[in-house]
N, C-alpha and C positions, 0 to 999 in steps of 0.2 A: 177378498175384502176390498172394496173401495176407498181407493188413496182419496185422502182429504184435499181438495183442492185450495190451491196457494192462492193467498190472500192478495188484494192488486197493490202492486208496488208505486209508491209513490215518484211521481216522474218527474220530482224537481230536486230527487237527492241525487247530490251531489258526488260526485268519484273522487277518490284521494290514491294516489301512490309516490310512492318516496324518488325523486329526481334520477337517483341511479338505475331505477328499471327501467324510467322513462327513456333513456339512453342506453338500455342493454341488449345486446347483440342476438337477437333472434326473429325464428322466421317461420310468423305464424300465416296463415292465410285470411280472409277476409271474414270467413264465419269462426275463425278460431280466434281470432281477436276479438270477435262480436261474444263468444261466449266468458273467454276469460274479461271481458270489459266486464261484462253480467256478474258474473263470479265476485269482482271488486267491489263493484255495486253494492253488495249485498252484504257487506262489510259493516257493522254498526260501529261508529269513532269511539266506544266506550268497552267493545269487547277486549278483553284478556287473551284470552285464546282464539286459533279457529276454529268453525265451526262446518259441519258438511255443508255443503251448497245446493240447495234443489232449484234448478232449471226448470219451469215446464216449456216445454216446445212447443203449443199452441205461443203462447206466450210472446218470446223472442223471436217466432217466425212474423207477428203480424205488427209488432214492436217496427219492424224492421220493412213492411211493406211487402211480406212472401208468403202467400198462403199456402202454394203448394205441399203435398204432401211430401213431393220426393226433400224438399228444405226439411222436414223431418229427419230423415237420414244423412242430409247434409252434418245438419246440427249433433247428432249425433257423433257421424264420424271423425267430426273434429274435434269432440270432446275427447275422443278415444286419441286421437293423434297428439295432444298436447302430453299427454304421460310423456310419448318418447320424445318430445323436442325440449334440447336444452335450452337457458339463456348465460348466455358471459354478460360480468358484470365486473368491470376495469375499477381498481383501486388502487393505493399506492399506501407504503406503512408509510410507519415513522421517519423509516431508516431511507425513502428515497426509492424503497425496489417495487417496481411495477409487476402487480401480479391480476390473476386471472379468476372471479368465481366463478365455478359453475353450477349451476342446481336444474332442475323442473322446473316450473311454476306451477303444475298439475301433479299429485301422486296417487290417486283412486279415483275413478269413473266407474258409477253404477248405470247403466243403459236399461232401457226395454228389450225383453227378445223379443216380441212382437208388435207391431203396429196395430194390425184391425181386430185386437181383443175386445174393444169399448171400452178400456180405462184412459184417464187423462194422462195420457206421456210425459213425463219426464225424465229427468239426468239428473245424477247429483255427483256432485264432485266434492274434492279436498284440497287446500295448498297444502305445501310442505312446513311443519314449525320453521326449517329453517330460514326460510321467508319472511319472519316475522319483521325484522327492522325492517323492509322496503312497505308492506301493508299499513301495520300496524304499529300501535306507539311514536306515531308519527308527531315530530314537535318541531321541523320545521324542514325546508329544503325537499318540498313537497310540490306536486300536482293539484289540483284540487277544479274540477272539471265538470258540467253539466251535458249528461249524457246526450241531450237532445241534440245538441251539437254533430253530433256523428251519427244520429240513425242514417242519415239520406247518401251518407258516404261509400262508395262504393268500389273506391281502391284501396287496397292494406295499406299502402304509401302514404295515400290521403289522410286515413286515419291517424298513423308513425308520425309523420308532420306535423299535423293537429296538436297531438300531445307534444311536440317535441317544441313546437313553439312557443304553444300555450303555456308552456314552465319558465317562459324568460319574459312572460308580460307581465307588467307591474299596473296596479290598478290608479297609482297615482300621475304613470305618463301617457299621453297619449302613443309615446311610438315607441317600442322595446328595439333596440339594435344589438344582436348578436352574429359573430361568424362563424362557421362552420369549413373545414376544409373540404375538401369534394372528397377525399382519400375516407376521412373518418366517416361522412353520410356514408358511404356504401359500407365501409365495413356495420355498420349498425341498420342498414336496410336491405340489405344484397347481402344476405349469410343463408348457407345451408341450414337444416335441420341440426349439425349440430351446434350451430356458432362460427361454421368458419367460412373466409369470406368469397364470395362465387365471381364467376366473368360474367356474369347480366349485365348489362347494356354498359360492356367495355368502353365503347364510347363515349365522349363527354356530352355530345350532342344527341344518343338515345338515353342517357341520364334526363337529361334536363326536359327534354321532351318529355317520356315516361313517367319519370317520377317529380321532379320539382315544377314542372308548367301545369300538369297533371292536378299535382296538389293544390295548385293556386287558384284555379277554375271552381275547386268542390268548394276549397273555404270562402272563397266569396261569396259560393255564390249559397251554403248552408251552414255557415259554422259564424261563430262573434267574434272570430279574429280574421284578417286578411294578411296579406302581403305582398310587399315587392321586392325584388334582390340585385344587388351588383355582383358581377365576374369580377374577381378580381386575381389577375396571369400572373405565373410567371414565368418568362419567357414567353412562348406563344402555347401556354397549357392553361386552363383556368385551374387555380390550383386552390382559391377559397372565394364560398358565397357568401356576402353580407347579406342576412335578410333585416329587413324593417317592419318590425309585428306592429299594426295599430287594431285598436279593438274596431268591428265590423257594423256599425252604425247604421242603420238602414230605415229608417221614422221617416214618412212623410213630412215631417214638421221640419227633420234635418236638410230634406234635400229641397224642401220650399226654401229654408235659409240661404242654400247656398245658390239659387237659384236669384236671391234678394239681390240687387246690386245695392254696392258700400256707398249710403251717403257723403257727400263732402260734410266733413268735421265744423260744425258750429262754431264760429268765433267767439261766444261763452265757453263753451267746452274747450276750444284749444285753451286760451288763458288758464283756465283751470288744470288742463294738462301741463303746461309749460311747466307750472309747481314738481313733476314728478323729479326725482332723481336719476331716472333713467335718460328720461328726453333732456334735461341738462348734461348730460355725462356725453351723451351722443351729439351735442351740436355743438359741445367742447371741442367734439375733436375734427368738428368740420363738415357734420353729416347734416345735409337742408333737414329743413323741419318736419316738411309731409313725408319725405323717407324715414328720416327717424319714427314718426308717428306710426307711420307701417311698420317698421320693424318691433316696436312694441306690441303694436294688435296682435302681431303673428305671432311673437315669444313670449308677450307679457311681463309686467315690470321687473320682475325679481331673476326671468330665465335674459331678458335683455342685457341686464346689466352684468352678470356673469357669462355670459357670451361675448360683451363687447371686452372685459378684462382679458377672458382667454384669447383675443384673435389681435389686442393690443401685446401681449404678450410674446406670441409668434410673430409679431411684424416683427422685434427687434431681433429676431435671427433670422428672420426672411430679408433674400437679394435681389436685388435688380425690381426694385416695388416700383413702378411708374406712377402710381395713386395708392396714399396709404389710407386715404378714406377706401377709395374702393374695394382695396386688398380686406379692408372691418368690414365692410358689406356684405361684401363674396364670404369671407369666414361666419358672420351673424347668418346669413339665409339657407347657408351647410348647415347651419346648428353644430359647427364643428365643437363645439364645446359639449354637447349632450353626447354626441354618437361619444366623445373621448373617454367621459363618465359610464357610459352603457357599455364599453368594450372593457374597461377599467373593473366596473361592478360585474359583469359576467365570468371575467377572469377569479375575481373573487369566490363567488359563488360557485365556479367550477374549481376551487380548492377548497371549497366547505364542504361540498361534497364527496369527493377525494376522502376529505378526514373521516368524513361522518361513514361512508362506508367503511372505511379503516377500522374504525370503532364498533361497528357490529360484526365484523370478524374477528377482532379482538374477543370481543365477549363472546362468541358463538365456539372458539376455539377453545378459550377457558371454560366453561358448560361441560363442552366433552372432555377435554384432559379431565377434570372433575371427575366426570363418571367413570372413568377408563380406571383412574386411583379409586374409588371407590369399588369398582369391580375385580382392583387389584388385589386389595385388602382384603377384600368378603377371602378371593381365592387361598392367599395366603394363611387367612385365618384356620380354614377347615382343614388344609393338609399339615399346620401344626398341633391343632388339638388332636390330629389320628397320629400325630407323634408322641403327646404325653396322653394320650388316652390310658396307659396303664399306670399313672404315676397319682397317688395323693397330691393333695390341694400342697401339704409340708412339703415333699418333694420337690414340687413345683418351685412353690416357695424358696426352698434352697438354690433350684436351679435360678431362678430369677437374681439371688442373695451375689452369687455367684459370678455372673455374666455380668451386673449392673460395677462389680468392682472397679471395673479399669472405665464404667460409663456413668460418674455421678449426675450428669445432667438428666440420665434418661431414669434413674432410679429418683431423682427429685421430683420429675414430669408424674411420674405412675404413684405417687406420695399425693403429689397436688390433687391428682383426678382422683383418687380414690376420699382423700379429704371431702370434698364437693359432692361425694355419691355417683361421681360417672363412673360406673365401670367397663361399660363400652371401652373410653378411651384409653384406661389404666391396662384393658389385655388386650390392647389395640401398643400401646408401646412393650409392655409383655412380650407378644407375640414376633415383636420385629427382634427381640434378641436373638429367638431359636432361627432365625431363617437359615444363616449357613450350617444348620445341622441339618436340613433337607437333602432329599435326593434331587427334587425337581429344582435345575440351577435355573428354569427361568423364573422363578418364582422368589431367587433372591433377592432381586428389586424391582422396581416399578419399571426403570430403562429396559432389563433384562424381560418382562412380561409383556410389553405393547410390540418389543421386537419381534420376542417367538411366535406370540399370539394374532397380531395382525400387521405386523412387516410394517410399524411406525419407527420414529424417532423422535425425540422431542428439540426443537431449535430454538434456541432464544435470542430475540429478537429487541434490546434493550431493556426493559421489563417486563415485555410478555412473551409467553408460551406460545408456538406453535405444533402442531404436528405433522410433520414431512413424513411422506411415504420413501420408504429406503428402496433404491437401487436395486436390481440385482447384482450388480459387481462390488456394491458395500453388503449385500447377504453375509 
């Protein structure tokens, strides 16, 4: 039968993923991040669930600028290799302890076994549910990305970068300032297949080369964001890069402006400027007028004036000042006041994130202890009914009358639910009297059953549950 051909996808939606993937440690190669991008893509903001993913490969081959056939097989075999590559994904609880997830981001790939059948090729794949906080139900501390951005990119780094910057641009600055340590980029760009971190370009100067000069060239010169970055040493190591994201402006009309030389200021206009609070605040403290005026153009009123408080503020613990107008100048044209807020706010937001991951492991770990007690239960339940299988309902009754003596609370509980009509729950506490009359001892509790059953423990971690895999030397 002839597969229905996929309907053309619309080329101004937009990509969403949660900030923690954007940062999580794996290592895909250039067509494997070209397909899981696809994959996300394809993501509707209003789904519930996932749903399978159909790739066709005509498709993302010419999407992408590759006609060739053999990109057929490419695409393919990279869909198959994402099953086995893990991603780590760093988060921290409540409690302060730094831990590790790992998952897929891929767990079924359906392929072609043949190419020149004459059917239209495609792939369909699936995420993992437990994926879902990083895709989906996204509500804030997210990516949000227009694909076109990266068709033309043509190193996996480039791409890693892309995203990794584009999550610390703000639509209301022009210039995003975040740092990165050189240690952490490689562990999040320089990892094996399973997460762990490789000697690629040990060097700090085939880093920078390879991967950060690399990326700087693509987004220039085909992505809406650019950048520029400082070393910053310590000792004689560069031990972190400040980058400076500004969005990537490229209109004829833009570069005619800048290309306009700055009129001298009308003497109506200056009078009328004089009024502002800024240029009086600035020529209080000593700064000529055509400088002030400049440094407002540049910061404009409101970012001026909070610039020139932060950098009067620093002069009073700054030594050996020779000019403390100059010292406010030099601090206003750092914008040392912006970068202090942008390094301030990303510190922030890299502890919302922190949480927010905390928080879907939290809830991902409660889901299953959930099921595991409910699989406990089922189990428990059938090997006590093959225990009073030969007993009348009075019997029973008795035995219940009997056991509940030295347990009024639990003979209350089976009172309440039976009142209400549940009887689930009422031989649901029934059932938990007989347990120590069983043979099977791991069936006498829930601890006793995740042990035998699949070598858990459960740890508590302030108010929440988790489940630790036991040792062999605590076996």
């Amino acid at each position: 039968m002839e597969q229905q051909k996929k309907p053309p996808k619309e080329q101004n939606k937009l990509i969403a993923q949660g900030n923690s993937l954007v940062e999580g440690k794996y290592n895909y190669s250039l067509w494997e991040l070209r397909v899981f991008i696809e994959m996300v893509q394809s993501i509707e903001r209003d789904d519930k669930e996932f749903k399978p993913v159909r790739i066709y490969l005509k498709d993302l081959a010419t999407q992408h600028d590759t006609k060739s056939h053999d990109n057929y097989r490419k695409i393919t075999l990279a869909a198959v290799r994402l099953i086995r590559k893990a991603v780590k994904i760093e988060y921290t609880t409540d409690d302060g302890e730094e831990r590790l997830f790992h998952s897929p981001l891929v767990i079924g790939v359906d392929t072609p076994k043949r190419m020149d059948d004459g059917f239209d090729k495609y792939i369909e794949l699936q995420f993992p549910e437990k994926i879902r906080p990083l895709l989906l139900d996204l509500k804030k501390n997210y990516l949000l990305y227009d694909k076109q951005n990266i068709l033309n990119l043509k190193s996996k780094f480039s791409v890693r970068i892309y995203q990794i910057l584009k999550s610390h641009e703000r639509e209301a600055k022009d210039v995003a300032i975040v740092e990165y340590e050189v240690s952490e980029l490689r562990v999040i760009l320089l990892v094996d297949d399973d997460g762990n971190p490789t000697n690629q370009y040990k060097q700090y100067g085939q880093f920078e080369e390879k991967v950060i000069l690399r990326a700087q060239k693509d987004l220039q010169e085909h992505t809406d964001i650019a950048f520029r970055f400082d070393k910053i040493k310590r000792g004689r190591r560069v031990h972190t890069i400040r980058f400076y994201i500004r969005k990537n402006r490229k209109t004829k009309s833009q570069n005619a402006k800048r290309k306009t030389p700055t009129k001298p200021t009308p003497e109506s206009q200056l009078v009328e400027t004089k009024q502002s609070e800024a240029l009086q605040a600035l020529i209080k403290t000593g700064i000529e007028v055509e400088k002030s005026l400049s440094l407002i153009r540049a910061l404009g009123e409101e970012l001026a004036l909070e610039e020139l408080k932060y950098a009067q503020k620093a002069l009073k613990n700054a030594y050996n000042v020779k000019s403390e107008t100059g010292f406010i100048i030099t601090m206003m044209e750092k914008q040392s006041y912006t970068k202090s807020q942008a390094v301030k706010k990303a510190e922030q937001e890299a502890k919302k994130r922190k949480v927010a991951l905390h928080k879907a492991q939290v809830a991902l770990q409660k889901k299953q202890i959930a099921e595991l007690r409910k699989e406990y239960t089922t189990e428990r339940n059938k090997a006590i009914k093959i225990l009073l299988k030969d007993l009348d309902k009075v019997q029973v009754a008795e035995l219940v009358k009997e056991h509940t003596k030295t347990k009024p609370h639990i003979q209350k509980a089976i009172k309440q639910a039976e009142k209400k009509g549940n009887t689930k729950e009422a031989n649901d506490f029934k059932y938990g009297l007989f347990v120590n009359d069983l043979t099977d001892e791991h069936l006498y509790s829930f601890d006793k059953y995740i042990e035998r059953m699949y070598e858990f423990k459960i740890s508590h971690k302030g108010n929440d549950e988790f489940l630790v895999a036991i040792e062999p030397s605590q076996a």
